[in-house]
N, C-alpha and C positions, 0 to 999 in steps of 0.2 A: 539892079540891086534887089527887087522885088522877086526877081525869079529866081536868084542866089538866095536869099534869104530862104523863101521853101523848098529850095532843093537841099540846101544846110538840114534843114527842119523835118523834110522827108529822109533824108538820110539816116540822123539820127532816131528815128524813128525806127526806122526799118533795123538800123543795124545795132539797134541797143532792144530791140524787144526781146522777152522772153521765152515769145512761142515765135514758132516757127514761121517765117514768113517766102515769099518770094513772087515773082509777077511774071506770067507767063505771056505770048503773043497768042492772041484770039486767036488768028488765021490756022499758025502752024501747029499749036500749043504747044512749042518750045520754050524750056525756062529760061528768063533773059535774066532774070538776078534771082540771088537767095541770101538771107541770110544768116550768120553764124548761128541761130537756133538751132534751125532747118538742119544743117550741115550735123550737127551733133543728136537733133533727137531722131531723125530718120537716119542717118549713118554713114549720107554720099558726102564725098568729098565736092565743095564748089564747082570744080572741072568735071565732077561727074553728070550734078546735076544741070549742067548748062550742055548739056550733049542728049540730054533725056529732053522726053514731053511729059508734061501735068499727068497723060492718062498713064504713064509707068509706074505712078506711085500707088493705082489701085488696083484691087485685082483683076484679073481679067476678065470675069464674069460680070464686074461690074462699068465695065469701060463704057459700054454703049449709053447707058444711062448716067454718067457721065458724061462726055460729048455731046446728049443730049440737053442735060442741065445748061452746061455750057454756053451752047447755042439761045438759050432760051434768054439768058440773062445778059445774053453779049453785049446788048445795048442800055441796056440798065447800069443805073448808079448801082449805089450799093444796094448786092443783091440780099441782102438778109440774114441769116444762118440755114443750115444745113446740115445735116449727119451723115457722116459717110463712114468708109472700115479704108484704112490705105497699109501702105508694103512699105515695112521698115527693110532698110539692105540687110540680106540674112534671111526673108521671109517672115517674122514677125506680123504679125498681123493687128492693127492698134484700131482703133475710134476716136473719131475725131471730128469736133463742131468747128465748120470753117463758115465765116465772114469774108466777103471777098467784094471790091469796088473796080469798075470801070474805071482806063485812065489811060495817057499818051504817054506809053516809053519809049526813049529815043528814037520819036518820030514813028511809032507803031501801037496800031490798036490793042491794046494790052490788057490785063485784069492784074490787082492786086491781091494776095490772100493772104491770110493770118487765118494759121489753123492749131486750133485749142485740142490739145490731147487728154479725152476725155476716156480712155480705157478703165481708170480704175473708178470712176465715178459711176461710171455704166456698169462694171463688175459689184460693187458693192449696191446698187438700183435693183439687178438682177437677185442677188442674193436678197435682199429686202422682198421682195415680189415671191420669192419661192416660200419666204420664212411665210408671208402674208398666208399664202395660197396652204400650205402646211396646217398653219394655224388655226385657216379656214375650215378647213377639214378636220382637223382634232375635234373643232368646237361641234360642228355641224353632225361627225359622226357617231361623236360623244354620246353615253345615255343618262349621263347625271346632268342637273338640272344648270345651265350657264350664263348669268347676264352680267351684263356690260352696265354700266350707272354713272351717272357724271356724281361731282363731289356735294350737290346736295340731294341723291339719291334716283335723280330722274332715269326713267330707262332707255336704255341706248342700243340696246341688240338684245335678242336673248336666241339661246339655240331652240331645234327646232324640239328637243326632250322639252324644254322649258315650257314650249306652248302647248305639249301633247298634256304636261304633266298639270300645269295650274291651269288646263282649261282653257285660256284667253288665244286668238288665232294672235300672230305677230303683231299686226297693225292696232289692235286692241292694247297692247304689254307698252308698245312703244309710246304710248298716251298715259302712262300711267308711272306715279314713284314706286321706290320698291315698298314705301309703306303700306300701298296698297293692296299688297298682296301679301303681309303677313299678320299674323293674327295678333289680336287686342292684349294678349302677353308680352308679343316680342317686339311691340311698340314702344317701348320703355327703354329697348336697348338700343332701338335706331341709332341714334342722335351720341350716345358713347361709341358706337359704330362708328359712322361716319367722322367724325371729329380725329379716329384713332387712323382714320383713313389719310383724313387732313393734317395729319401730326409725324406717320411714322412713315406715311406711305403703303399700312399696310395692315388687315384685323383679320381676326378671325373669330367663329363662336358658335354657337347654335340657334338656329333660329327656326319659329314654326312657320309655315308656310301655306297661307290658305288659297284654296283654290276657287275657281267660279263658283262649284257647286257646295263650297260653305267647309268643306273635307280638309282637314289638316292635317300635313306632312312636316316631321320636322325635320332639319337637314344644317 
């Protein structure tokens, strides 16, 4: 009754998840079950993929290090996560973080997987990392003056114009508010600055700006 009950429990499991699942034989790496995910977000039909092995769904360049994973984790419980690129039918090429646990199917050394399609999470990461890298560079090749400030004015980055132009090296700027570095006029407006920072999300104005050597620049 006990071993009816979790194989009930493994069932439903396996054949109501949303991602893709299936459990392959260690030895052969042929897939001994899949479920209706599997079958719809890669594209085989059931009887397709029970005629494949685990290594037909990645590319081929990647097969070896695969098989090699494989082997590594064969005796292990649950081997962890992992990222891999695999082959939807049609040649599509996706990303995908798979979780995968040792276990006895029908009398065979076997692994189970559940693998999360992670393509556009990784396309929108990528895209993030270039805007970053972009951004990096605007600010850094910039020759007008750029800092970065949290909301009660402390400094956060400044570009590299900003420490040629107030004098201070970086490490110096990043110890310091930005009150510090503007002059005894445009102390007066900090604080309706910042407030209008904290309010609207957004200010702007003129402000004079003094440098190490005492020289004021407005901007």
């Amino acid at each position: 009754d006990a071993l009816r009950a979790s194989e009930e429990v493994y069932r439903l499991m396996f054949a109501g998840n949303p991602h893709a699942m299936w459990v392959y034989d260690l030895e052969t790496l042929a897939f001994l079950a899949v479920n209706d995910a599997a079958e719809k977000h890669h594209g085989y039909a059931r009887e397709e993929f029970l005629r494949m092995k685990v290594t037909d769904l990645y590319p081929a360049e990647d097969a070896p290090r695969v098989i090699e994973n494989i082997r590594k984790r064969s005796e292990s419980g649950y081997g962890g996560t992992i990222l891999w690129r695999q082959v939807k039918k049609g040649g599509a090429v996706i990303d995908v973080e798979i979780a995968s646990h040792a276990l006895m199917f029908a009398g065979r050394r076997a692994r189970v997987v559940l693998a999360y399609d992670i393509t556009e999470r990784k396309r929108m990461e990528d895209a993030l990392r270039l805007s970053e890298d972009r951004y990096r560079d605007l600010v850094e090749n910039s020759q007008d003056l750029i800092c970065m400030h949290d909301l009660e004015g402390n400094i956060l980055s400044v570009n590299n114009a900003a420490a040629r132009l107030i004098g201070y090296d970086h490490h110096r700027l990043l110890q310091l508010n930005i009150r510090d570095i503007l002059s005894a006029e445009a102390q007066d407006g900090v604080e309706s600055y910042l407030a209008a920072i904290r309010r609207d999300g957004i200010a702007s104005g003129i402000m004079a700006v003094k440098t190490k050597t005492g020289e004021e620049r407005i901007w």
